[in-house]
C-alpha positions as YAML, in Angstrom:
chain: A
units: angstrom
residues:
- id: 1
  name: UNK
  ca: [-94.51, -11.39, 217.39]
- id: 2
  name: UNK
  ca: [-92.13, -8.58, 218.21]
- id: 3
  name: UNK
  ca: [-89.02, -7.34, 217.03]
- id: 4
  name: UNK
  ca: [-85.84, -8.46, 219.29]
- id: 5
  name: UNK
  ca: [-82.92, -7.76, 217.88]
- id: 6
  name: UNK
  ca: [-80.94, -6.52, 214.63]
- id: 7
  name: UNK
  ca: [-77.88, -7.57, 213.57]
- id: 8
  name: UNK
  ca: [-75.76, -5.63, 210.39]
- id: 9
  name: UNK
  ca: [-72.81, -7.24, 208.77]
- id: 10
  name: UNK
  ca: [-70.68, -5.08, 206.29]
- id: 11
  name: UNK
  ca: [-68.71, -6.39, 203.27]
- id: 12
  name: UNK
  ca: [-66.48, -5.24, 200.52]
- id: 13
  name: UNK
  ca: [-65.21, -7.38, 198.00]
- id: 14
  name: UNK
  ca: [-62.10, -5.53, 196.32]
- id: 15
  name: UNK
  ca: [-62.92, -5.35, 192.51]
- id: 16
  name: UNK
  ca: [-60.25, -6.62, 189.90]
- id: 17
  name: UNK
  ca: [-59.99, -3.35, 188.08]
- id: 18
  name: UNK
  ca: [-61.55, 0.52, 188.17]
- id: 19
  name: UNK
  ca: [-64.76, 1.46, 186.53]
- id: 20
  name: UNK
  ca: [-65.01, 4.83, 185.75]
- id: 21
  name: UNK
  ca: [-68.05, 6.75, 184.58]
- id: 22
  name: UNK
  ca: [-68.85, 10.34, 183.35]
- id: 23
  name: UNK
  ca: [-67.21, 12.38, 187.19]
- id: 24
  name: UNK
  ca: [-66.82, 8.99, 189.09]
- id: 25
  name: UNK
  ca: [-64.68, 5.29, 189.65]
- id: 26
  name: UNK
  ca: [-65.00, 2.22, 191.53]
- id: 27
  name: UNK
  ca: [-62.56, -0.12, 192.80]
- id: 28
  name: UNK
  ca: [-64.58, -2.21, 194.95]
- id: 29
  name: UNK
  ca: [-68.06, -3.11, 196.03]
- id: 30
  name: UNK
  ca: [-69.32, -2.86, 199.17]
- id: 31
  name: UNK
  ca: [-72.71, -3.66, 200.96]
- id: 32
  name: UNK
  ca: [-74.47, -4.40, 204.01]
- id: 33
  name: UNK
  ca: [-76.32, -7.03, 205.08]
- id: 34
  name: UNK
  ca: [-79.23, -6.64, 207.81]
- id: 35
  name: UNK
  ca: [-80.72, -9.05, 209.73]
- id: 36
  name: UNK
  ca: [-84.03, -8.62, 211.96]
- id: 37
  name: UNK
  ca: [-84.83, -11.05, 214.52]
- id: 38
  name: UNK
  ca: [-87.84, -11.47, 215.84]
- id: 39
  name: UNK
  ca: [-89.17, -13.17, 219.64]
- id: 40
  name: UNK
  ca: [-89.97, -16.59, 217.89]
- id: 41
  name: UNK
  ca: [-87.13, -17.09, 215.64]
- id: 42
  name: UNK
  ca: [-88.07, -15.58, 212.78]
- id: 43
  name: UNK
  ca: [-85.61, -13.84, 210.82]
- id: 44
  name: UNK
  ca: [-85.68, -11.51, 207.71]
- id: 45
  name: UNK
  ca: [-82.65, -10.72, 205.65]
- id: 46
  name: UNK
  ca: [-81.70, -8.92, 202.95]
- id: 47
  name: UNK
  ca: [-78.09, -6.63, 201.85]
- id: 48
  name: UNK
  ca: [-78.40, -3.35, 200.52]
- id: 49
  name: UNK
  ca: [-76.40, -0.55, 198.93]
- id: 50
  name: UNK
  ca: [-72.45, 0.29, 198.10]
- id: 51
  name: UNK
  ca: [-71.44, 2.70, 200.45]
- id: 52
  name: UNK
  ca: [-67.77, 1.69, 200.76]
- id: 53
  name: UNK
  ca: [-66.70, 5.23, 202.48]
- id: 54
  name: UNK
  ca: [-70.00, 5.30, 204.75]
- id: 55
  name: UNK
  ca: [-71.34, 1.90, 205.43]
- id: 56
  name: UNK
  ca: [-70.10, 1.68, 208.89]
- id: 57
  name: UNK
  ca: [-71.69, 4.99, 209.88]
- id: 58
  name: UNK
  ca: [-74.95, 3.54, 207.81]
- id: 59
  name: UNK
  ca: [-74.05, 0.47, 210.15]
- id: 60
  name: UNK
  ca: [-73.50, 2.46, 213.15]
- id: 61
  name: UNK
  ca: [-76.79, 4.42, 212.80]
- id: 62
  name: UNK
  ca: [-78.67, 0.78, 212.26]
- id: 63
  name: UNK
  ca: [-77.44, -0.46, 215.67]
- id: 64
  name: UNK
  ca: [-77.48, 2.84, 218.09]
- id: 65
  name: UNK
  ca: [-80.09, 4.77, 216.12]
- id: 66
  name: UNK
  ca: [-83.18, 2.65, 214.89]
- id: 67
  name: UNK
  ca: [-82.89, -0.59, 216.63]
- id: 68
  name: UNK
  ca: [-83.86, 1.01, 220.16]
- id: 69
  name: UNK
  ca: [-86.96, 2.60, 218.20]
- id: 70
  name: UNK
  ca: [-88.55, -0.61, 216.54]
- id: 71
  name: UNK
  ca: [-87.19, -3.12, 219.35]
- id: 72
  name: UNK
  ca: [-90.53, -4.70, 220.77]
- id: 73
  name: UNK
  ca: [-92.81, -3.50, 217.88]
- id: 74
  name: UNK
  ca: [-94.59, -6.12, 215.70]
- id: 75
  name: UNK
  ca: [-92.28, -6.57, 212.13]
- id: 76
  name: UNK
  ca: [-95.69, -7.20, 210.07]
- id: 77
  name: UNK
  ca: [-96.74, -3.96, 211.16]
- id: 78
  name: UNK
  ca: [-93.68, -2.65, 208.12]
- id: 79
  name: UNK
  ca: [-95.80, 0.84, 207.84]
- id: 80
  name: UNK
  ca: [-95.29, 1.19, 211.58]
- id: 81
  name: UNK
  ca: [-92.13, 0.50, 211.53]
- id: 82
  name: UNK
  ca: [-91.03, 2.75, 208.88]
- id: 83
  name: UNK
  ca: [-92.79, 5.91, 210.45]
- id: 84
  name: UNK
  ca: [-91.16, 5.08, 214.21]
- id: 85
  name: UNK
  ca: [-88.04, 4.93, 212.28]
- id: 86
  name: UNK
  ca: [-88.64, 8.49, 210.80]
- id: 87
  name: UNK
  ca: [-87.28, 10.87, 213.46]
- id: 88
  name: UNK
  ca: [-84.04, 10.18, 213.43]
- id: 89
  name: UNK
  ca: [-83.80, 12.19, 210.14]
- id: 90
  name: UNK
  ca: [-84.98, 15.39, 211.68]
- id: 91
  name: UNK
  ca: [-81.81, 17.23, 212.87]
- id: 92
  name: UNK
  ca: [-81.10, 19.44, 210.32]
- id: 93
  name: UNK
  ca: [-77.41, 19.23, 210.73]
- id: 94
  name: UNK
  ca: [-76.83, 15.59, 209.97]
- id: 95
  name: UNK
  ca: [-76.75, 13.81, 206.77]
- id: 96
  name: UNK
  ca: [-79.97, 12.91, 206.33]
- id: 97
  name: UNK
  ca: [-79.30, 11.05, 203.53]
- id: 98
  name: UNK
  ca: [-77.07, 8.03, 205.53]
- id: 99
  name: UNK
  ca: [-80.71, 7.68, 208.29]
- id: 100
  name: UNK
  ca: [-83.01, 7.37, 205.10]
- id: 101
  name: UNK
  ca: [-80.09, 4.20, 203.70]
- id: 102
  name: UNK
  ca: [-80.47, 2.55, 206.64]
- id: 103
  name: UNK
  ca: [-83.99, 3.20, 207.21]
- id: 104
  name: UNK
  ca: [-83.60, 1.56, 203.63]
- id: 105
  name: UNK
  ca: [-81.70, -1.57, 204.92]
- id: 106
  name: UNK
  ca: [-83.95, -2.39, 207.64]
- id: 107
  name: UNK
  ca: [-86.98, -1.93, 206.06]
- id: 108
  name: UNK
  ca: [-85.65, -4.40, 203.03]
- id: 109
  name: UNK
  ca: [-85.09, -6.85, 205.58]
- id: 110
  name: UNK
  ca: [-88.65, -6.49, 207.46]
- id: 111
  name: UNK
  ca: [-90.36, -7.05, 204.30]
- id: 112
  name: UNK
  ca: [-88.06, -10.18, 203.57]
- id: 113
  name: UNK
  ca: [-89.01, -11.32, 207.35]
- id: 114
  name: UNK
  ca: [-93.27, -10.37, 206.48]
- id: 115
  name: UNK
  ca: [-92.79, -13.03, 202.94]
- id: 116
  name: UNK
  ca: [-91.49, -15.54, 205.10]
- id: 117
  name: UNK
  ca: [-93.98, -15.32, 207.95]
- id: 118
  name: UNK
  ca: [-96.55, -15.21, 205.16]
- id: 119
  name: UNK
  ca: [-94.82, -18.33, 203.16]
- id: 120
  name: UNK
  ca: [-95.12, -15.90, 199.93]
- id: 121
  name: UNK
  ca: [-92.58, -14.05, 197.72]
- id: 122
  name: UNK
  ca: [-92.67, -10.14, 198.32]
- id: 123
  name: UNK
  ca: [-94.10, -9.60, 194.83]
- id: 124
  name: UNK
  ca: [-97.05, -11.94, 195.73]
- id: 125
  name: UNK
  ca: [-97.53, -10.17, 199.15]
- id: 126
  name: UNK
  ca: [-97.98, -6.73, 197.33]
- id: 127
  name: UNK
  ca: [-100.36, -8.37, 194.62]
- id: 128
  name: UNK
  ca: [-97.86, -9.24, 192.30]
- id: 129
  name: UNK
  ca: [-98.41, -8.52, 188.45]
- id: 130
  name: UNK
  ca: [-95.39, -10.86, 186.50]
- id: 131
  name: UNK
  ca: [-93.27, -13.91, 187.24]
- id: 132
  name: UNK
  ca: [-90.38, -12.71, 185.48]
- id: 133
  name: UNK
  ca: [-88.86, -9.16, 183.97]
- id: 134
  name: UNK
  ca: [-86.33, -8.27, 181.11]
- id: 135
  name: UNK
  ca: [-82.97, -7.61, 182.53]
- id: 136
  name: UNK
  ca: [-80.48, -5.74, 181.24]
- id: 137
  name: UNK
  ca: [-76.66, -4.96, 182.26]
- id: 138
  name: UNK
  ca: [-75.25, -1.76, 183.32]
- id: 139
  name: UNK
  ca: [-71.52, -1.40, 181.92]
- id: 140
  name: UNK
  ca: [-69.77, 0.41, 179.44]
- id: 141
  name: UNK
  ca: [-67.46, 2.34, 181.57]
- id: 142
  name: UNK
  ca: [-64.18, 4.29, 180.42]
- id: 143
  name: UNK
  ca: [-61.40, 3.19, 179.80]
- id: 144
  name: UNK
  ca: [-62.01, 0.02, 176.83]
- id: 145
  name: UNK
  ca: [-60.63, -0.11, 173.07]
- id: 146
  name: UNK
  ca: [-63.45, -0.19, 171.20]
- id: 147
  name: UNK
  ca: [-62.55, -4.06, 170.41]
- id: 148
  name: UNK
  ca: [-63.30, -4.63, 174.68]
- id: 149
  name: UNK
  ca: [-66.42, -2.83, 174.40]
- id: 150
  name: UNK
  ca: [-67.72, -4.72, 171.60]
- id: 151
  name: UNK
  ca: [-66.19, -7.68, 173.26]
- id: 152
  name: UNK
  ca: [-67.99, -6.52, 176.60]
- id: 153
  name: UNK
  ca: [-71.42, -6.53, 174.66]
- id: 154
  name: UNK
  ca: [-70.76, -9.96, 173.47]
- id: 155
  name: UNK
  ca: [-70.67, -11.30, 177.02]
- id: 156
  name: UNK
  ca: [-73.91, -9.99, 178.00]
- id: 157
  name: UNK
  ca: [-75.27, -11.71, 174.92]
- id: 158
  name: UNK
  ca: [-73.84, -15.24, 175.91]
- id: 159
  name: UNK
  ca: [-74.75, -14.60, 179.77]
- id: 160
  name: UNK
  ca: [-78.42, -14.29, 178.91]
- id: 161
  name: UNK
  ca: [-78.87, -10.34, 179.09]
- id: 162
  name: UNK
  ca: [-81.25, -8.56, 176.44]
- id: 163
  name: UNK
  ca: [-79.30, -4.79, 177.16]
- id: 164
  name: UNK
  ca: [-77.48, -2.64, 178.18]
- id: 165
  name: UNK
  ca: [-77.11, 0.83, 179.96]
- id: 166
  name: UNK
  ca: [-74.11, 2.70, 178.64]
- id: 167
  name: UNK
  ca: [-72.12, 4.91, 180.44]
- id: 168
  name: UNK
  ca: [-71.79, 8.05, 178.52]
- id: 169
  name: UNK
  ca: [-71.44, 11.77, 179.23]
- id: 170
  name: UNK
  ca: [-67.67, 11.60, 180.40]
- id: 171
  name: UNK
  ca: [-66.66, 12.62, 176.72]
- id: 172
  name: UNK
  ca: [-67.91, 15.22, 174.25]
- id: 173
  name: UNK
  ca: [-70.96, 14.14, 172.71]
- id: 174
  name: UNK
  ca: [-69.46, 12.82, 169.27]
- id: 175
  name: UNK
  ca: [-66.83, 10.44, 171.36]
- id: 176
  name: UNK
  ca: [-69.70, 9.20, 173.01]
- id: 177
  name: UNK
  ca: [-71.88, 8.63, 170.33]
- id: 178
  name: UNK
  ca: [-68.86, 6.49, 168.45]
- id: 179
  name: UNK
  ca: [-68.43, 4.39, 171.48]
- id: 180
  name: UNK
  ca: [-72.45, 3.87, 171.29]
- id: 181
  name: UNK
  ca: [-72.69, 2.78, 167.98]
- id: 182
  name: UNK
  ca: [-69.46, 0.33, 168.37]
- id: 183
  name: UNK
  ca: [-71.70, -1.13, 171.42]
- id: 184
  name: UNK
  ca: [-75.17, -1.05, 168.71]
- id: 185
  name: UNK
  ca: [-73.22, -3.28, 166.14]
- id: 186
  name: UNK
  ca: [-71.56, -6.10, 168.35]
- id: 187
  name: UNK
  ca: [-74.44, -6.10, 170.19]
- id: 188
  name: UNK
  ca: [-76.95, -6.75, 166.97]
- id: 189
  name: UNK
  ca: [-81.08, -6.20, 166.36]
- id: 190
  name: UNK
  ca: [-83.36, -6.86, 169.37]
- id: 191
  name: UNK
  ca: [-80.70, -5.74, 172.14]
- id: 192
  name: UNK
  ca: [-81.99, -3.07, 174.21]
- id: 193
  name: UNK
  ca: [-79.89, -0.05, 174.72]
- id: 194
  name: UNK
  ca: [-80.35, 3.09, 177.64]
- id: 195
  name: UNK
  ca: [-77.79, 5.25, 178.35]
- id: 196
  name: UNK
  ca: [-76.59, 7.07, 181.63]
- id: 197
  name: UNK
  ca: [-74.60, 10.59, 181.73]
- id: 198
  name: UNK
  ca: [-74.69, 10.26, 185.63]
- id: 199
  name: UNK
  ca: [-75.68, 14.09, 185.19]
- id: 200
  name: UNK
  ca: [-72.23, 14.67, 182.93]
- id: 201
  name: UNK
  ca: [-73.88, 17.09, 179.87]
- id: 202
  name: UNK
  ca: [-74.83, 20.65, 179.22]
- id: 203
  name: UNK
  ca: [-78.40, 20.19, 177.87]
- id: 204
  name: UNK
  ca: [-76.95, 21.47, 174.43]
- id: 205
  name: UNK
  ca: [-74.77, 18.45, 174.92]
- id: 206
  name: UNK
  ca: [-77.44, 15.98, 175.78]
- id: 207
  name: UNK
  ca: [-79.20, 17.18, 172.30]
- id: 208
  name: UNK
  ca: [-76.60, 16.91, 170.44]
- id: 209
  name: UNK
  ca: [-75.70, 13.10, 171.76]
- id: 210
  name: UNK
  ca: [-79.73, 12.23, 170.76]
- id: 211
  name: UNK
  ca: [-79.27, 13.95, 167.25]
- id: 212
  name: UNK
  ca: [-76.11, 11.79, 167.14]
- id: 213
  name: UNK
  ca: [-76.98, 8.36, 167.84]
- id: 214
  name: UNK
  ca: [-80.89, 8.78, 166.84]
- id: 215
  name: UNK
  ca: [-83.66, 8.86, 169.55]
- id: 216
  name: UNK
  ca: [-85.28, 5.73, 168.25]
- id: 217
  name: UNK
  ca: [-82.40, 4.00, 169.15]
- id: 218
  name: UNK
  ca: [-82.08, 4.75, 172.88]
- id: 219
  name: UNK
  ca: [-85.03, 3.06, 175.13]
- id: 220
  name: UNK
  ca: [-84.22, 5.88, 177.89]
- id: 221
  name: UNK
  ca: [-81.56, 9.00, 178.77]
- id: 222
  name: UNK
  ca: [-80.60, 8.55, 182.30]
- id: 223
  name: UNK
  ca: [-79.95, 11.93, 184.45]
- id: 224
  name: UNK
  ca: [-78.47, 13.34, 181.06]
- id: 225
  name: UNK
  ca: [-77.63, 17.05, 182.36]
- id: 226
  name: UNK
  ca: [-75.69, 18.38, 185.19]
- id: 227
  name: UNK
  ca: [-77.34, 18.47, 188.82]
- id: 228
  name: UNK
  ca: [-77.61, 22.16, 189.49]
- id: 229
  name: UNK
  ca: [-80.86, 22.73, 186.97]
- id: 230
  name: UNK
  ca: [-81.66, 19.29, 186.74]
- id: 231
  name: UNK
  ca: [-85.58, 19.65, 186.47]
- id: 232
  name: UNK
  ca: [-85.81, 21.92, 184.15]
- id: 233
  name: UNK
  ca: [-82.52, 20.46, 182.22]
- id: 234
  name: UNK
  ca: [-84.16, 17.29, 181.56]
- id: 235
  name: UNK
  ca: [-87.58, 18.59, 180.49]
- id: 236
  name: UNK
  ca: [-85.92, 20.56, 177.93]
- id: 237
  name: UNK
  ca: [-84.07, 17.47, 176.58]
- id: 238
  name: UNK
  ca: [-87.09, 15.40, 176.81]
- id: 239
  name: UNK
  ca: [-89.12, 18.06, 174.55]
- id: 240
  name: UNK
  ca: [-86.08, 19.13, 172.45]
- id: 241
  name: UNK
  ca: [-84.45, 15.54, 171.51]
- id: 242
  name: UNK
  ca: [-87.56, 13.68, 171.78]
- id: 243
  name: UNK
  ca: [-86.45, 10.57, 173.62]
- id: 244
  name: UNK
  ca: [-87.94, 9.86, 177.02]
- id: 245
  name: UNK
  ca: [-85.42, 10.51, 179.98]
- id: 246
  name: UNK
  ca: [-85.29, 8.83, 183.44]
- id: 247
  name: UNK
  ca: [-83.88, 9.99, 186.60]
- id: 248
  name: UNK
  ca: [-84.89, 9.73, 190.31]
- id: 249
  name: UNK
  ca: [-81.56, 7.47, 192.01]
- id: 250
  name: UNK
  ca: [-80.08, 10.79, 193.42]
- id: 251
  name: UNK
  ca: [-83.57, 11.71, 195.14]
- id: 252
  name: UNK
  ca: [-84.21, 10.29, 198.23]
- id: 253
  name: UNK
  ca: [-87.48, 10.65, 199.31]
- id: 254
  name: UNK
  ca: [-91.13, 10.83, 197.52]
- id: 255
  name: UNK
  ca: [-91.49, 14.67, 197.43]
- id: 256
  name: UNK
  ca: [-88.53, 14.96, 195.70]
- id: 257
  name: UNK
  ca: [-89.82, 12.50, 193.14]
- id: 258
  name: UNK
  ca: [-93.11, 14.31, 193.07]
- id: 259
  name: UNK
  ca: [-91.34, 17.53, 191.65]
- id: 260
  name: UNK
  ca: [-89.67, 15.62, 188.62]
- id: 261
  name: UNK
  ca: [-93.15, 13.99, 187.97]
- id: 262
  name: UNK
  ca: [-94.99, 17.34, 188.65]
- id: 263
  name: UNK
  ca: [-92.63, 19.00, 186.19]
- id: 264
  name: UNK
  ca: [-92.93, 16.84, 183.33]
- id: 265
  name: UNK
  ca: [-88.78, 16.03, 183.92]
- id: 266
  name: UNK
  ca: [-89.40, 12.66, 183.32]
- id: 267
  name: UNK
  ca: [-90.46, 9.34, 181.68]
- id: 268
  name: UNK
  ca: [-89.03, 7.06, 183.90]
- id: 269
  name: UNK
  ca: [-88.30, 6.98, 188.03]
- id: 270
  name: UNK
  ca: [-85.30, 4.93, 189.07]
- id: 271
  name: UNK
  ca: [-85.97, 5.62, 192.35]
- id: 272
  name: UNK
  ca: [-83.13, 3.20, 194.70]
- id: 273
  name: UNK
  ca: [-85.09, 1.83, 197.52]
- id: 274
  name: UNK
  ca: [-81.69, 1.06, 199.10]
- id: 275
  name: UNK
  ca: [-80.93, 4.88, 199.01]
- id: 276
  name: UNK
  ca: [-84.00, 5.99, 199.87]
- id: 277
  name: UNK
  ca: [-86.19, 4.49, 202.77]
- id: 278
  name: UNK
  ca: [-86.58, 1.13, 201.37]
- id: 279
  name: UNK
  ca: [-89.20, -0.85, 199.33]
- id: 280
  name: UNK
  ca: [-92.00, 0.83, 201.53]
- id: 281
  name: UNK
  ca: [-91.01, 4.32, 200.08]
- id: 282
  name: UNK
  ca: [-90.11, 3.43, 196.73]
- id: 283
  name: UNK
  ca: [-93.70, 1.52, 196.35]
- id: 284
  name: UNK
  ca: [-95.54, 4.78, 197.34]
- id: 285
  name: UNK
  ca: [-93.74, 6.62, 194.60]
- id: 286
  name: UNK
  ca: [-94.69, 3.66, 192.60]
- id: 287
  name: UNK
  ca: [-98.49, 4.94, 192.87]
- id: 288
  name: UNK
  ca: [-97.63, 8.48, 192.05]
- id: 289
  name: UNK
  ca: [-95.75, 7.22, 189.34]
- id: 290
  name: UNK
  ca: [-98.55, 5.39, 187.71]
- id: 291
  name: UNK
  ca: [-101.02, 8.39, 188.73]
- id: 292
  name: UNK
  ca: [-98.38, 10.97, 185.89]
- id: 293
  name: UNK
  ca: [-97.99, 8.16, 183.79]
- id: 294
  name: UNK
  ca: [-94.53, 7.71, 184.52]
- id: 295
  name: UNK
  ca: [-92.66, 4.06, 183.98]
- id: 296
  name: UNK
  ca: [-91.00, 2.60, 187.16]
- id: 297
  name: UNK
  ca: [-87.44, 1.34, 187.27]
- id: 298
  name: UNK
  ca: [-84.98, 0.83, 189.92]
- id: 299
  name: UNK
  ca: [-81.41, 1.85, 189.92]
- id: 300
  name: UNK
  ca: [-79.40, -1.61, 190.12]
- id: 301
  name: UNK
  ca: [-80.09, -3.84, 193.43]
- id: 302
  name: UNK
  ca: [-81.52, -6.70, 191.39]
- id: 303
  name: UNK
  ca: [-82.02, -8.38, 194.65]
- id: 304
  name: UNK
  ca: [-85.23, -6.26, 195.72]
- id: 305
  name: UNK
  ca: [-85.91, -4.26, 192.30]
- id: 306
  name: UNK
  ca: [-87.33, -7.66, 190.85]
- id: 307
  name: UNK
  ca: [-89.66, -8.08, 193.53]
- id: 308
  name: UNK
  ca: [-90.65, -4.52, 193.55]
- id: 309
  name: UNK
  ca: [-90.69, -4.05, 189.36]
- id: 310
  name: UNK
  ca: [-92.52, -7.44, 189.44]
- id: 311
  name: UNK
  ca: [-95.73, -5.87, 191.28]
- id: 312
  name: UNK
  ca: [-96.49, -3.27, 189.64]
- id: 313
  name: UNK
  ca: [-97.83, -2.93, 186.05]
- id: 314
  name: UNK
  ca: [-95.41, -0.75, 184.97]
- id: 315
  name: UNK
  ca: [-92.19, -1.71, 185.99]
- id: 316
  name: UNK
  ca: [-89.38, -2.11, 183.38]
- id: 317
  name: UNK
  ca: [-85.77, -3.58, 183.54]
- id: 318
  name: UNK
  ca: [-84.14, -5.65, 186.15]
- id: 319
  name: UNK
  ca: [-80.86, -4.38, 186.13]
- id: 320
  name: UNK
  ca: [-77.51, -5.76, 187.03]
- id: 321
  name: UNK
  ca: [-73.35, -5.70, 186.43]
- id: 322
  name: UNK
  ca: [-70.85, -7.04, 184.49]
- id: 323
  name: UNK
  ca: [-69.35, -10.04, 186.88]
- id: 324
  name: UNK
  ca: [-66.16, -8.06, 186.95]
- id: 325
  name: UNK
  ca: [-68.12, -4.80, 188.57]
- id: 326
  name: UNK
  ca: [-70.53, -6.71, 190.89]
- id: 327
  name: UNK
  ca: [-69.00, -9.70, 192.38]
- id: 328
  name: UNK
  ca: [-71.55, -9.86, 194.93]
- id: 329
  name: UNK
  ca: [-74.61, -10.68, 192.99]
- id: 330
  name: UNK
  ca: [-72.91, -13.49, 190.90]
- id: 331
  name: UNK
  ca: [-71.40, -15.08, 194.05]
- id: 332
  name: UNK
  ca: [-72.74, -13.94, 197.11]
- id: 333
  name: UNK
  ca: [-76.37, -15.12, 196.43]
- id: 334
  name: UNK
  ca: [-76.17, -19.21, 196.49]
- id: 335
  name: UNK
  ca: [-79.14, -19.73, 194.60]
- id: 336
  name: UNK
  ca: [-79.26, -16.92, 191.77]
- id: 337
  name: UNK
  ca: [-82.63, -17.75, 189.81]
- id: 338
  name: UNK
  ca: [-82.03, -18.63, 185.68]
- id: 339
  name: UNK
  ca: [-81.29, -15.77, 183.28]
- id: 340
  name: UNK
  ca: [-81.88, -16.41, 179.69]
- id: 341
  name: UNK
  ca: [-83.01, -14.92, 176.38]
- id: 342
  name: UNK
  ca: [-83.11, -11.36, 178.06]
- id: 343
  name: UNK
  ca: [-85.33, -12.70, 180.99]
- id: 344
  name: UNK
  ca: [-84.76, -12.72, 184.68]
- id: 345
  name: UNK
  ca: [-87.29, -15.00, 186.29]
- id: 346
  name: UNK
  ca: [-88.23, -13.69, 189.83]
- id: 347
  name: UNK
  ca: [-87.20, -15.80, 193.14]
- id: 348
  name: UNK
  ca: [-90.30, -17.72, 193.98]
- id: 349
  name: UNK
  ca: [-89.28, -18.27, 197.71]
- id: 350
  name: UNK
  ca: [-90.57, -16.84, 200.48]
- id: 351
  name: UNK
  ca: [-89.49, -13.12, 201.25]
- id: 352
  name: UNK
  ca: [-87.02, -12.26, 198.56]
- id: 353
  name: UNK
  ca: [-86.31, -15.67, 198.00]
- id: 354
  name: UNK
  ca: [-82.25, -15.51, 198.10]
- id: 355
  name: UNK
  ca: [-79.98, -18.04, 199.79]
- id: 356
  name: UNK
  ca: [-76.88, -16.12, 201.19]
- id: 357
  name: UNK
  ca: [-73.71, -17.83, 201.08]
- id: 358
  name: UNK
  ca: [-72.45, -17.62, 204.30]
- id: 359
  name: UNK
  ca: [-68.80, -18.92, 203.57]
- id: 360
  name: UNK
  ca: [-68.39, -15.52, 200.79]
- id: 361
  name: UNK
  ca: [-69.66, -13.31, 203.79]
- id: 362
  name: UNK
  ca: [-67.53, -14.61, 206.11]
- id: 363
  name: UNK
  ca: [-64.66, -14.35, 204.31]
- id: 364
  name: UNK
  ca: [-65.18, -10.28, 202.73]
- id: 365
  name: UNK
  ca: [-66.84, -9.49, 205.81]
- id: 366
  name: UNK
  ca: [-65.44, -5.70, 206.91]
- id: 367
  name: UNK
  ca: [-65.99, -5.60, 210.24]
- id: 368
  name: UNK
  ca: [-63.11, -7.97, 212.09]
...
């Protein structure tokens, strides 16, 4: 078997209002889809990211960049693959960052095209340790009454969702804390609550938020302080406010990750595989993880984090978006497995187990 041919689709599905977090907003979602075909008609799949402003670049490097590398190489042989892909990321005046997403994107889809030769889900193929994960919703943006937010919370209770990660650090800490405990009280006992600054606080800040809302209330910080002293901002919140912090989405490769762990910066790694060199790179920070005793998430992408969280012993949340703020999920995937009583059960097909539907893509596709 050899690889013959790749094929990248890019869509963006305009979103029905803005979502604004802590320095950031979002008025659509965007992805791309990546298709590997191999010499005897197998074909692995999978979509990846939301790089509205970049994807065709992302797209661009795919086709021109990567394909010529891995075209005739066997797509079992994923390690392979992901090392030939490498080079491309060593000119030091490119964005390095855009080769390692789609690195990302092709990878995803050679592992989805290894399941299906193998007739297994890509949890199973790795060894697999769970069937099914909690799942919890990222949301909380700017911008609500504190009657939507509540209202908000009630949703993800009657969709089937056991939390929630709240956007926070785009206010001063007492703001934020109100808008956290209007969440805690629609929301009721047993729903999980993170939160996510998107590195918007001072460390004082961050401290003062914890002190606010109480530590044994928040499962997990998420990049609480701003980016310029990050490693040594979020150990001192982690020993000063006593509530375990997570970070790792804005790193994009494992040695990065190793200094956060190496530090003692975090609790948990939400390392995105579709930023960062795909599920091949995110599982060997998955082993380093385990060796500092460090929890493993995965910064939204429900469609390969439940695969990847689902074989390893100490994965956490699925995580996914409000309807409103990720169309694509709720109606891109035609056969989107049962959520209920905070549960996502993983796709038991072969590869990652999703059904596109082709009609959506056709229709939000961005490149005609």
């Amino acid at each position: 078997m050899k690889i013959e041919r790749i094929e990248v689709i890019p869509v963006v599905v305009p979103l029905t209002e803005t979502f604004m977090g802590s320095k950031y907003s979002m008025s659509e979602r965007a992805t791309l889809i990546t298709r590997v075909y191999s010499d005897d008609g197998a074909v692995g799949e999978c979509y990846n990211g939301d790089e509205p402003d970049t994807h065709h670049e992302i797209a661009r490097i795919i086709i021109d960049e990567l394909q010529p590398l891995i075209i005739g190489e066997d797509p079992l042989l994923v390690e392979r693959c992901w090392e030939t892909m490498l080079p491309p990321t060593f000119d030091i005046l490119r964005n390095r960052k855009l080769v390692v997403m789609a690195m990302g994107a092709v990878d995803s889809a050679l592992w989805d095209l290894a399941g299906k030769v193998a007739g297994l889900p890509v949890y199973k193929l790795w060894g697999g340790y769970r069937t099914s994960l909690p799942i919890v919703a990222i949301g909380g943006y700017y911008g609500k009454t504190d009657a939507q937010l509540a209202a908000e919370m009630e949703d993800y209770l009657e969709m089937g969702l056991g939390g929630c990660k709240l956007k926070i650090g785009g206010l001063s800490p007492a703001e934020d804390a109100h808008r956290f405990k209007v969440a805690q009280a629609a929301a009721g006992d047993g729903f999980v609550f993170t939160v996510d600054a998107n590195q918007g606080y001072t460390v004082a800040e961050a401290v003062e938020f914890v002190r606010l809302v109480g530590p044994e209330n928040i499962r997990w910080f998420e990049e609480p302080v701003r980016w310029y002293n990050d490693v040594r901002g979020m150990r001192d919140v982690r020993f000063m406010a006593g509530v375990p912090v997570a970070a790792g989405q804005s790193e994009f490769n494992r040695q990065g990750m190793g200094e956060l762990m190496s530090a003692g910066a975090i609790d948990v790694c939400n390392y995105d595989a579709s930023w960062g060199g795909g599920p091949t790179e995110w599982r060997r920070i998955a082993g380093m993880a385990q060796v500092y005793g460090v929890e493993m998430g995965h910064h939204e992408e429900a469609q390969i984090a439940a695969h990847m969280l689902a074989s390893v012993p100490h994965g956490t949340f699925v995580e996914v978006f409000h309807p409103t703020r990720d169309p694509l999920f709720w109606d891109l995937i035609a056969n989107l497995p049962p959520i209920a009583n905070g549960t996502y059960t993983v796709p038991s097909g072969p590869g990652w187990g999703l059904e596109l539907d082709w009609d959506y893509v056709e229709h939000h596709r961005d490149d005609r």
